[in-house]
C-alpha positions in Angstrom: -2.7 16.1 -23.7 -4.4 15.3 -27.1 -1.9 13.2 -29.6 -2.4 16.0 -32.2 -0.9 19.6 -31.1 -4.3 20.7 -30.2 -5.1 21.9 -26.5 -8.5 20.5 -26.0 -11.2 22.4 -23.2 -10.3 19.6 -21.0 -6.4 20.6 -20.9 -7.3 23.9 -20.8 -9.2 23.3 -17.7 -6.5 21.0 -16.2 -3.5 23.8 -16.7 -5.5 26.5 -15.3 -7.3 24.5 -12.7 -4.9 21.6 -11.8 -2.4 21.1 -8.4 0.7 21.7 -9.9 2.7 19.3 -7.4 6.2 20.5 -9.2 6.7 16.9 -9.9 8.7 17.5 -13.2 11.5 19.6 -11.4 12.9 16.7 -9.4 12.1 14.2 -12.1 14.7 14.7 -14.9 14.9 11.7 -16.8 12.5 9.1 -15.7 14.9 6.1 -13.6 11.5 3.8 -13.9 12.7 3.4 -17.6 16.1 2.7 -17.5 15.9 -0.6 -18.6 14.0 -4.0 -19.1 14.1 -5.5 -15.5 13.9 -2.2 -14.1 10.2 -0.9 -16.4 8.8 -4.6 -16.7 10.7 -7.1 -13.8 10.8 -4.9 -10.5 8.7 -2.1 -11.8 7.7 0.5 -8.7 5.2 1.9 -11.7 1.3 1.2 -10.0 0.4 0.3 -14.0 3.0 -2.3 -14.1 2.5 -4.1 -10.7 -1.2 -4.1 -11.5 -1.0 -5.9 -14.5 1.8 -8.0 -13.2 -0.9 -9.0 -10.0 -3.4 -9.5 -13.0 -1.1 -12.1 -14.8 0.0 -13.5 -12.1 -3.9 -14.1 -10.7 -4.7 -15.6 -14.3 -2.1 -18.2 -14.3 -3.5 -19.1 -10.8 -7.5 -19.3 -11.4 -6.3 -21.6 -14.0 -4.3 -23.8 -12.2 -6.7 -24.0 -9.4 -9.7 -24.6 -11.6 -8.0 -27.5 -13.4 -7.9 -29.1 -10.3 -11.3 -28.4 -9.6 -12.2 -30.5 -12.5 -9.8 -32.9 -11.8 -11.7 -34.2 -8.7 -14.9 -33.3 -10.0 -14.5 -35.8 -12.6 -13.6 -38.5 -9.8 -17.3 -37.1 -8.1 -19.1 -37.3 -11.3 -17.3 -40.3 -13.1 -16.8 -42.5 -10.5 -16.6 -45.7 -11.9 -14.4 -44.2 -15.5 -11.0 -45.2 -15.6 -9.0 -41.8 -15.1 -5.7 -44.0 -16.3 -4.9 -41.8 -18.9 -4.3 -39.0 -16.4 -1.2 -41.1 -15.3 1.2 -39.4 -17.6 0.4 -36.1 -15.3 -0.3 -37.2 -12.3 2.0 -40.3 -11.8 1.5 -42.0 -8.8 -1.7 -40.1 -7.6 -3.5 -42.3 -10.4 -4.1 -45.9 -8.7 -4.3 -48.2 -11.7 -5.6 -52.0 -10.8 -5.3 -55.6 -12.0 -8.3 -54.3 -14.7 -6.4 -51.2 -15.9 -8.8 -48.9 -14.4 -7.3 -45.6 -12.8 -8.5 -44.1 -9.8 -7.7 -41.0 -8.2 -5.8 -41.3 -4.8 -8.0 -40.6 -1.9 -5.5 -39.2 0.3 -4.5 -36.8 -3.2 -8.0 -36.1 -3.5 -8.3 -34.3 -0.8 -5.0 -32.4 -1.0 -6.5 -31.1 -4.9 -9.7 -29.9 -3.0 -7.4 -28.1 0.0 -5.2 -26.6 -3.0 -8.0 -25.6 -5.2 -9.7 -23.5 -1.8 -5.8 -22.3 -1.0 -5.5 -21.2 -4.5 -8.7 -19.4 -5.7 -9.6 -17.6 -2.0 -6.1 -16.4 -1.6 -3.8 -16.3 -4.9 -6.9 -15.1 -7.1 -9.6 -13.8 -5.4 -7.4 -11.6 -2.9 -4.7 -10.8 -4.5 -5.1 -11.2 -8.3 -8.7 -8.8 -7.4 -7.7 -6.7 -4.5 -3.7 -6.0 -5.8 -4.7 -5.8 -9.9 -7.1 -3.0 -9.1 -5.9 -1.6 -5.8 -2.9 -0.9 -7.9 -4.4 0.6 -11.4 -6.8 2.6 -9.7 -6.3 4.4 -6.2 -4.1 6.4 -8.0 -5.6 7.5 -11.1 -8.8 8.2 -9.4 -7.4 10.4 -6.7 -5.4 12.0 -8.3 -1.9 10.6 -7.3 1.3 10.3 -9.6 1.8 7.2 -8.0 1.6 5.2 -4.6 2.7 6.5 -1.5 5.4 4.0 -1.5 6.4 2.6 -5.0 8.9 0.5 -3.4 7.1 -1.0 -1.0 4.1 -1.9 -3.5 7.1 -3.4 -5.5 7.6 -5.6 -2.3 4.3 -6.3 -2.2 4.0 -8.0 -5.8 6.9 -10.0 -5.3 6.3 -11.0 -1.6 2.8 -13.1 -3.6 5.3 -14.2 -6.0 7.3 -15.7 -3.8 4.4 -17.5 -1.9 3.4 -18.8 -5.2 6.8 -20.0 -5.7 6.5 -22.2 -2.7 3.0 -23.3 -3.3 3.6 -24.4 -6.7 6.6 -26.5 -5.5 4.8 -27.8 -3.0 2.3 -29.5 -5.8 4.8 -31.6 -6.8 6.4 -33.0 -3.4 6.8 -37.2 -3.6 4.2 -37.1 -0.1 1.9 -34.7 -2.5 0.8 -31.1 -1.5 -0.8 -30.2 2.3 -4.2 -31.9 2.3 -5.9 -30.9 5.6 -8.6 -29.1 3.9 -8.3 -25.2 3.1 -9.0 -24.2 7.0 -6.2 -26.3 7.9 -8.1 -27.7 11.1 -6.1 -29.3 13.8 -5.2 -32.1 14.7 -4.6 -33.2 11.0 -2.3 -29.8 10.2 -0.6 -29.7 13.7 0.8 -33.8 13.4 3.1 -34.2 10.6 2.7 -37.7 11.3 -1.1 -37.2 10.8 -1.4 -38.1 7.4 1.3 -38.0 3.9 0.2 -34.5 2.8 1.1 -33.6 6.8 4.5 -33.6 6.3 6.4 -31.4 4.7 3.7 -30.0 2.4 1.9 -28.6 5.5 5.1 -27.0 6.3 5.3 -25.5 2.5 1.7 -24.2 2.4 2.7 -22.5 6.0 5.9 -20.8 4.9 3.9 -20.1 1.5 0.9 -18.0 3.5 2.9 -16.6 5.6 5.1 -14.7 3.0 1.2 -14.2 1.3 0.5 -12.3 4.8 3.8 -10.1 4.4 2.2 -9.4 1.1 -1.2 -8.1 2.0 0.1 -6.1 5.1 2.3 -4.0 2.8 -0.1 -3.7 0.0 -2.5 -2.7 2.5 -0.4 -0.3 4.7 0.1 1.4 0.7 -3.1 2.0 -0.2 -4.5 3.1 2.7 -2.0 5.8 3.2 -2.2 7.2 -0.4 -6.0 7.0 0.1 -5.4 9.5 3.3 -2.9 11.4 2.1 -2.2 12.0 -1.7 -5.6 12.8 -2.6 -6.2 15.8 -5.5 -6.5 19.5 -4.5 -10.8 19.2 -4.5 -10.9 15.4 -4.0 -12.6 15.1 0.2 -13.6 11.6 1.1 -17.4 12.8 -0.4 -16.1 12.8 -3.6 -14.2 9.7 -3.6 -15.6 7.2 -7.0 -17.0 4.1 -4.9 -14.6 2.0 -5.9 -11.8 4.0 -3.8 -13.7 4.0 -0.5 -14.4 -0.5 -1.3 -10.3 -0.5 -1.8 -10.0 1.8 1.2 -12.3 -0.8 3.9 -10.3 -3.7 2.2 -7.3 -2.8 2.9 -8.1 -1.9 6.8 -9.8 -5.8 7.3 -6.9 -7.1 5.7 -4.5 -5.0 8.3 -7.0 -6.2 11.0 -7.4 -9.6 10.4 -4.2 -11.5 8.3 -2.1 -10.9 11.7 -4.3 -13.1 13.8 -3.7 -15.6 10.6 -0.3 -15.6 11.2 -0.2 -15.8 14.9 -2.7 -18.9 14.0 0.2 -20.8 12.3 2.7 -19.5 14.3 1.8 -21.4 17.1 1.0 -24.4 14.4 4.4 -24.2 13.6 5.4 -24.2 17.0 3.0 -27.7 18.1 4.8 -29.1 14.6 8.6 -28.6 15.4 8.9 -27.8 19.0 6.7 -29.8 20.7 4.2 -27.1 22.5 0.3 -27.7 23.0 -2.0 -24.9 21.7 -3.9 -27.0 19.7 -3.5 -30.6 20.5 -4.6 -32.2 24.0 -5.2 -36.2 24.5 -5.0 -37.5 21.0 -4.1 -40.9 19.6 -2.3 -41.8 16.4 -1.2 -44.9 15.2 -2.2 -46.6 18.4 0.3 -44.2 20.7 -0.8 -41.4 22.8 0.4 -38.1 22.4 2.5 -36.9 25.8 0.6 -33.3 24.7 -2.4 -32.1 26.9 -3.9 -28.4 27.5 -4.5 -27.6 23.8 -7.5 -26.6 22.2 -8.4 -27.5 18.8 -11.8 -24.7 18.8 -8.5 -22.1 19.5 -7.5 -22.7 16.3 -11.1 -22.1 14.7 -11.4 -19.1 16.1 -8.2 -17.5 15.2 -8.5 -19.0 11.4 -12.4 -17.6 11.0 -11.4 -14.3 12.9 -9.8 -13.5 9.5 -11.9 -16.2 7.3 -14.7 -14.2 7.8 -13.2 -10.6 6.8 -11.7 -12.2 4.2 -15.2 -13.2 2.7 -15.4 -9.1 2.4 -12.0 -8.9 1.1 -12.7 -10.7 -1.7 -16.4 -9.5 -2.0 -15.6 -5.7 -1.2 -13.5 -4.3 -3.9 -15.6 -6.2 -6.5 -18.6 -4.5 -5.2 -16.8 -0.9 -5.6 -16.1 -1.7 -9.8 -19.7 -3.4 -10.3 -21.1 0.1 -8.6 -18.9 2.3 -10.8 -19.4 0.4 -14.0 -23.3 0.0 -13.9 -23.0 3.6 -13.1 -20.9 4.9 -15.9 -22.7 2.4 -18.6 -26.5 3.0 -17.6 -25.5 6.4 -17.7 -27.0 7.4 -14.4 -25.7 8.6 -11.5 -25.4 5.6 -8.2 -28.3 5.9 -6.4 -27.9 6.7 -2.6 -23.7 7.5 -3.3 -23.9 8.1 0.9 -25.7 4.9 1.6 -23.3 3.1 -0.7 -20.1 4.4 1.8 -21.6 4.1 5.0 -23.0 0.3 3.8 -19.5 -0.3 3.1 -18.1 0.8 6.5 -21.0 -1.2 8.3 -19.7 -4.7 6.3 -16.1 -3.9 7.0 -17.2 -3.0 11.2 -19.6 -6.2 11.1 -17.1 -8.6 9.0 -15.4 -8.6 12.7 -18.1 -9.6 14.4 -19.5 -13.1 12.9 -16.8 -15.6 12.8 -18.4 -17.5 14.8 -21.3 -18.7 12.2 -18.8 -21.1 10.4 -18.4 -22.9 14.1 -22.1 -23.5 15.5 -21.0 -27.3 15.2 -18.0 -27.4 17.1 -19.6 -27.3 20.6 -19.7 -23.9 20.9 -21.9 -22.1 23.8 -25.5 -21.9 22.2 -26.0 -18.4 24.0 -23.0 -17.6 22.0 -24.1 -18.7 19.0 -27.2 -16.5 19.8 -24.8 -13.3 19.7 -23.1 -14.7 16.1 -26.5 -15.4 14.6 -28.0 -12.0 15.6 -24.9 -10.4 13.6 -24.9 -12.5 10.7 -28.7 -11.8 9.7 -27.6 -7.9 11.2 -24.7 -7.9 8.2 -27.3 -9.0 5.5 -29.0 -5.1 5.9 -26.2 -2.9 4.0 -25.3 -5.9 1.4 -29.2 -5.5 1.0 -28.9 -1.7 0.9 -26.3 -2.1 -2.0 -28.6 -4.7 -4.0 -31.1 -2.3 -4.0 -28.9 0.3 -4.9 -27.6 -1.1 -8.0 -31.0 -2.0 -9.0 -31.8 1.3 -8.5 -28.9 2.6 -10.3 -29.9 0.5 -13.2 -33.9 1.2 -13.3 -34.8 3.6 -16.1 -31.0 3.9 -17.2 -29.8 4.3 -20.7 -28.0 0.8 -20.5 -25.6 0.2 -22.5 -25.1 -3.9 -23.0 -21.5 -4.3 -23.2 -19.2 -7.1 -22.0 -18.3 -4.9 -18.8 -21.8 -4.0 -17.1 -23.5 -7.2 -18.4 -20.8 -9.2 -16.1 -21.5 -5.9 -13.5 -25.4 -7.0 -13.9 -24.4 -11.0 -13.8 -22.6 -9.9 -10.4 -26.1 -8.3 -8.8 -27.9 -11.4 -9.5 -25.7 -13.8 -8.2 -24.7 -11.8 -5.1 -28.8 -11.6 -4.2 -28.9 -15.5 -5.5 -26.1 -16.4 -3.4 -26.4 -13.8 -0.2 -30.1 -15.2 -0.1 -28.9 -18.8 1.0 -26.6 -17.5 3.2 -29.1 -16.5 5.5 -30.2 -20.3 6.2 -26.8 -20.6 7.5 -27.0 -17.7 9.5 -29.2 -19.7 11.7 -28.1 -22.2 13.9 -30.8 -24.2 13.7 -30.9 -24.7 10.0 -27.0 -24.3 10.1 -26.9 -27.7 12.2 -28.8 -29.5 9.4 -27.0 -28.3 6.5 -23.4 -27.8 8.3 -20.6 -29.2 5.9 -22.8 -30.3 3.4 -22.9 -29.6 -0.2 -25.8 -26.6 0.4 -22.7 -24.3 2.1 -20.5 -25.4 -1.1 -23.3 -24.1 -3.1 -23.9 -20.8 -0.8 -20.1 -20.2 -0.8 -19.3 -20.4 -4.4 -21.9 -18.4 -5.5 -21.7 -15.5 -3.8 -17.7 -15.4 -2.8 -16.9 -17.4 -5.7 -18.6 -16.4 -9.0 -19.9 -13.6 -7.5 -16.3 -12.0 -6.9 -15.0 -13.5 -10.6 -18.0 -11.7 -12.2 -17.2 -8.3 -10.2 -13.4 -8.9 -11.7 -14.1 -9.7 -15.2 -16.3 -6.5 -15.4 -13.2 -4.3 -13.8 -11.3 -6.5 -16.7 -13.2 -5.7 -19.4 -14.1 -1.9 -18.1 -10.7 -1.2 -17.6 -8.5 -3.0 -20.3 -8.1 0.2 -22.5 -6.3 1.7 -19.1 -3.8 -1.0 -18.6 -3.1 -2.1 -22.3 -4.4 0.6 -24.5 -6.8 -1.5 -26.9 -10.2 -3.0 -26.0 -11.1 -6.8 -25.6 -12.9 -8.5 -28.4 -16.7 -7.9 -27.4 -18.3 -11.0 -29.2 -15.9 -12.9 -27.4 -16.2 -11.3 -24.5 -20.0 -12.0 -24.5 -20.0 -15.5 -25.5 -17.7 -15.3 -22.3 -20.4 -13.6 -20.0 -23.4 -16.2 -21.3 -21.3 -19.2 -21.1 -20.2 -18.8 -17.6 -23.7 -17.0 -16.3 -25.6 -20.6 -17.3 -22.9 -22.8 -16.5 -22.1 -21.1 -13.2 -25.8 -21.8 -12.3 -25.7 -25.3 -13.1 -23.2 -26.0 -11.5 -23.9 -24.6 -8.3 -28.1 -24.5 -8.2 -28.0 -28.1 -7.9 -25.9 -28.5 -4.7 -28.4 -27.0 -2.8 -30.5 -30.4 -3.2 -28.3 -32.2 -2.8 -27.2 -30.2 0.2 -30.7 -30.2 1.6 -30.8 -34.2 1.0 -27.8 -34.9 3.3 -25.1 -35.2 1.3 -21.9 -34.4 2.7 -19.1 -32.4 1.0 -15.4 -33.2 0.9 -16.5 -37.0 0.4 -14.3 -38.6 -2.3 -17.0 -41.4 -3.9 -20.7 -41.8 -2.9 -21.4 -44.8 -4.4 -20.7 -47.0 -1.4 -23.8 -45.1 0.3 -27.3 -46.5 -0.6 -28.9 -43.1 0.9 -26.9 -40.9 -1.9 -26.6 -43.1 -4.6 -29.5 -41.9 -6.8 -27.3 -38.5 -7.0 -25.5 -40.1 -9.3 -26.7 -38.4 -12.4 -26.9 -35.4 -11.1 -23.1 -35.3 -9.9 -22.5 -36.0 -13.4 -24.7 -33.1 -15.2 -22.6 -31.2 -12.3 -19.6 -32.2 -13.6 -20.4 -31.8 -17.1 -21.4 -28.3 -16.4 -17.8 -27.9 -14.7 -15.6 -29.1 -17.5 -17.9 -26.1 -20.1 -17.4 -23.8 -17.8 -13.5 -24.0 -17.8 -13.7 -24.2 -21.6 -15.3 -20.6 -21.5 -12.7 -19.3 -19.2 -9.9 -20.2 -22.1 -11.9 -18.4 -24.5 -11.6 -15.3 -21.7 -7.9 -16.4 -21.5 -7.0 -16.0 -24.8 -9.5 -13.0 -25.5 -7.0 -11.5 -22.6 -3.6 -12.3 -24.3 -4.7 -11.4 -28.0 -6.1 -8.4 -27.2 -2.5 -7.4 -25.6 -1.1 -7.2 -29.0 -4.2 -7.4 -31.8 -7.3 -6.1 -29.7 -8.8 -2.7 -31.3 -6.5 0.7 -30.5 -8.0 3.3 -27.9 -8.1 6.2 -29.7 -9.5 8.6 -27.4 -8.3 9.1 -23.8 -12.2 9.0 -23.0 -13.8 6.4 -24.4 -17.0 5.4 -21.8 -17.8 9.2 -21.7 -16.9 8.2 -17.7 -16.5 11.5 -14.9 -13.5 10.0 -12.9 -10.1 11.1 -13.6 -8.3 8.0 -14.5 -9.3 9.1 -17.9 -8.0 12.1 -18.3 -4.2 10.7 -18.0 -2.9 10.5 -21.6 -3.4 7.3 -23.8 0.2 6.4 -23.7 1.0 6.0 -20.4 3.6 7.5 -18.3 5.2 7.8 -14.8 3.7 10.3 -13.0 0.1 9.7 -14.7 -0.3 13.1 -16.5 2.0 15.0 -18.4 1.7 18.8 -16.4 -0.7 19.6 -13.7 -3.1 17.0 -11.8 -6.7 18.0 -12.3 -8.6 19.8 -9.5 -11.6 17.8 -8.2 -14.9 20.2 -8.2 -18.1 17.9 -7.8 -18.5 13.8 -6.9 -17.9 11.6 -9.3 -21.4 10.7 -10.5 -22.2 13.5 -12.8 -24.4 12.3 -15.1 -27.1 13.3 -16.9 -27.0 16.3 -15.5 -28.3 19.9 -16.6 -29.2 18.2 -19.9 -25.3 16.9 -20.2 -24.6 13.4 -20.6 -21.6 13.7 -18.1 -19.9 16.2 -16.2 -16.4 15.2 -15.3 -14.9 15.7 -11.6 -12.7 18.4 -12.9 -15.0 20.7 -14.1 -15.4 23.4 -12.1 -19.3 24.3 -10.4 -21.5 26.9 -12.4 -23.0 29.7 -10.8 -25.6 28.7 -8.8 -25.5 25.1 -9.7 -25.4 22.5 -6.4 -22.7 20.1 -6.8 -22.4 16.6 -5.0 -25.1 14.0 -4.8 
């Protein structure tokens, strides 16, 4: 209801329209209140655990891009002392007789497996997925809250917990796990294998494996509000795209994060108890191994059985907020709302299907391969439906520049930038030339990487008057967007040469090789570009926090002019998401322009005559 006494046509509507669910006669005083630890701590409010999942993912991305720079300057800087790194770092920094410092190999390597850890899991899935999983299946259904408040609350602090163990594991005496993100065997199944082996293997498996518990319950939430709390009015037809991107998600995460965890526990089990899936005739430290049988490629397969729906974890839900904010700020309805769903339910059926692409070098059948390749150039078609789409959308659109759809439009390009390389790698043959070098860093950054951090900052920006009533400081905000548009570009355009010259990724100094040693300036413009671009993200950082307290009030529960019902809930927000009845749904949610209105929200009811949905 307005802040002033003063029913407003929208209320009207609402009370004489709405789903009264009698929510109010078994909710006499409100027991989500009663208290600090019980409003802010363990919250069961969907608000609260989104921003919690939103804080939480910020304090990761940073972490896990400091130590992107940190080995970046080892690539780009190789022969700088990095000695005055020591006071942080302690023993990882090898100082010689000359008082230069060096950055450990074998810690190298760990910082690159923590910073993939950290950014695909901690940030990407559940700082993207949970924040606006959380904020927004609700509101834009038409829910008072999740289906199960509890176990959402379990959710949050299951990925707390993982964190927990992760971050300890940073700062083990034998340094973090350092077998590379995939954790391939043998180097993760032998704790003997190498330092970072040991018990910081066991860490980051206890660590994922609570991050599993996490995802399954998140998931198991959303997809039964999604099925069953849905507005009187609201069918599947009329869902905002965002809703039906959550939706997918949450089924490939169901799907694929148990064949994760069966993955490690049998890793576990080769570790402790002396089983064979994964090991068979190996060597180490001039012994042979009494274990035969095991199968390294098993491994592969069950890890890119979910690495490859997780691509479309990350990539999904940021694809549902760049299609609802470049619809709601070019002022246009999405073009082809139907193709948008059904593109999405294609991805999410072929995610399952092309594992295999990441393993055309690991001796893998080449008739097989055939049947992976096929898929992979098959899966481009409805990401190439949704480009075209949001081009669409944007063509001949009253577009309004702000912070959120210039990072929605920043998103397009570097998903067609980055999805376009991907199709080289599609291909076996190409795939054999360019496997594990820095061309797949380059293809994989941009278009799971930035692309996914440019779909999140526009759901940020969009969507910051929901979650903390003010707005984020635009100028800021766009110094934001430019900054990390060029700098993402130059960091990541340049890999492709050097991918398609040879060089091999994961490689902690160059400058023993003669073939890659004229690189050398260009890993240091790369590195350059690095160390800007995590300057721009503290101006985003503290853009965030300010805003929280000193950002500009929302004074109007509307403020986009936007159809979806998520802002029709009053300012001030409170449990249960609006004060009385729950708006009926009457029409889709892409109203605009319509009948020589600017928008038509979802609760308005049909005129005579008039057609509703797309």
């Amino acid at each position: 209801m307005a802040e002033v006494g003063v029913k407003t046509r929208e209320d009207i509507l609402i009370e004489e329209q709405g789903f009264n669910d009698h929510f109010h006669d078994h909710h006499h005083g409100d027991k989500y209140k009663s208290g600090f630890l019980n409003h802010y701590v363990f919250s069961m409010d969907h608000k609260v655990i989104a921003r919690q999942f939103l804080v939480t993912g910020i304090i990761w991305a940073i972490i896990g891009a400091a130590m992107s720079i940190v080995f970046r300057l080892q690539l780009g800087f190789p022969e700088e002392s990095l000695a005055w790194l020591k006071p942080v770092l302690g023993k990882w920094i090898v100082v010689d007789a000359e008082g230069v410092g060096k950055l450990s190999p074998e810690f190298y390597y760990a910082l690159v497996t923590m910073h993939g850890t950290i950014i695909v899991f901690f940030v990407l899935t559940a700082g993207l997925s949970g924040t606006f999983s959380n904020l927004l299946i609700p509101f834009q259904i038409g829910a008072r809250d999740m289906a199960s408040p509890f176990l959402n609350m379990l959710s949050y602090w299951f990925f707390f917990l993982a964190g927990v163990v992760m971050f300890y594991s940073l700062f083990l005496s034998t340094g973090p796990f350092s077998g590379g993100w995939v954790a391939y065997p043998p180097l993760s199944a032998l704790p003997q294998a190498s330092a970072g082996s040991g018990t910081g293997m066991t860490l980051w498996l206890v660590s994922l494996t609570l991050f599993v518990v996490s995802v399954l319950l998140g998931g198991i939430n959303y997809i039964t509000t999604i099925l069953n709390l849905r507005t009187k009015g609201m069918s599947m037809w009329r869902l905002p795209l965002p809703i039906w991107a959550f939706f997918v998600t949450a089924i490939l995460g169901l799907l694929s994060f148990p064949v994760l965890a069966s993955g490690f526990f049998m890793l576990i089990f080769d570790r402790s108890l002396g089983t064979s899936f994964y090991l068979s005739d190996i060597f180490i430290g001039g012994q042979a191994l009494d274990r035969v049988g095991g199968s390294p490629i098993l491994f592969q397969h069950l890890f890119w059985f979910l690495g490859h729906p997780e691509v479309y974890i990350i990539i999904l839900p940021a694809m549902g907020i760049v299609s609802e904010v470049l619809s709601v700020h070019s002022r246009k309805p999405i073009f082809g709302y139907r193709a948008m769903v059904y593109s999405i339910l294609a991805i999410g059926f072929l995610s399952f299907i092309v594992w295999a692409h990441h393993m055309f070098m690991a001796g893998v059948n080449p008739f097989i391969s055939n049947f992976f390749v096929v898929f992979t150039l098959i899966i481009a078609v409805p990401s190439a439906v949704k480009v075209f789409n949001w081009i669409t959308t944007l063509y001949g659109g009253s577009i309004r520049f702000n912070t959120a759809s210039l990072f929605g439009i920043g998103f397009v390009s570097m998903f067609i930038s980055g999805g376009l390389t991907g199709i080289f790698l599609g291909n076996s043959a190409i795939d054999i030339q360019m496997h594990d070098t820095y061309f797949v860093v380059a293809h994989f950054h941009i278009v799971m990487g930035v692309a996914a951090f440019f779909g999140m900052f526009a759901g940020v920006y969009h969507w910051y008057p929901k979650m903390y009533q003010r707005f984020m400081n635009e100028t800021l905000g766009k110094i934001h967007f430019w900054g990390t548009l060029i700098l993402a570009y130059a960091i990541f355009w340049p890999m492709h040469y050097l991918g398609m010259a040879g060089v091999p990724r994961r490689y902690y100094s160059f400058d023993t090789f003669d073939a890659f040693k004229h690189f050398a300036e260009m890993n240091k413009f790369i590195t350059v570009s690095a160390i800007l671009a995590f300057v721009i993200q503290l101006i985003f950082v503290v853009n965030f926090f300010y805003s929280i307290w000193r950002g500009r009030k929302l004074t109007q529960k509307n403020p986009y002019d936007a159809n979806t019902l998520e802002w029709t809930t009053p300012i001030e927000p409170i449990h249960g998401n609006w004060p009385g009845n729950i708006p009926s749904v009457h029409r889709w949610a892409y109203d605009y322009n319509k009948d020589e209105r600017e928008f038509v929200p979802q609760y308005e009811p049909l005129k005579e005559g008039e057609v509703g949905d797309h």
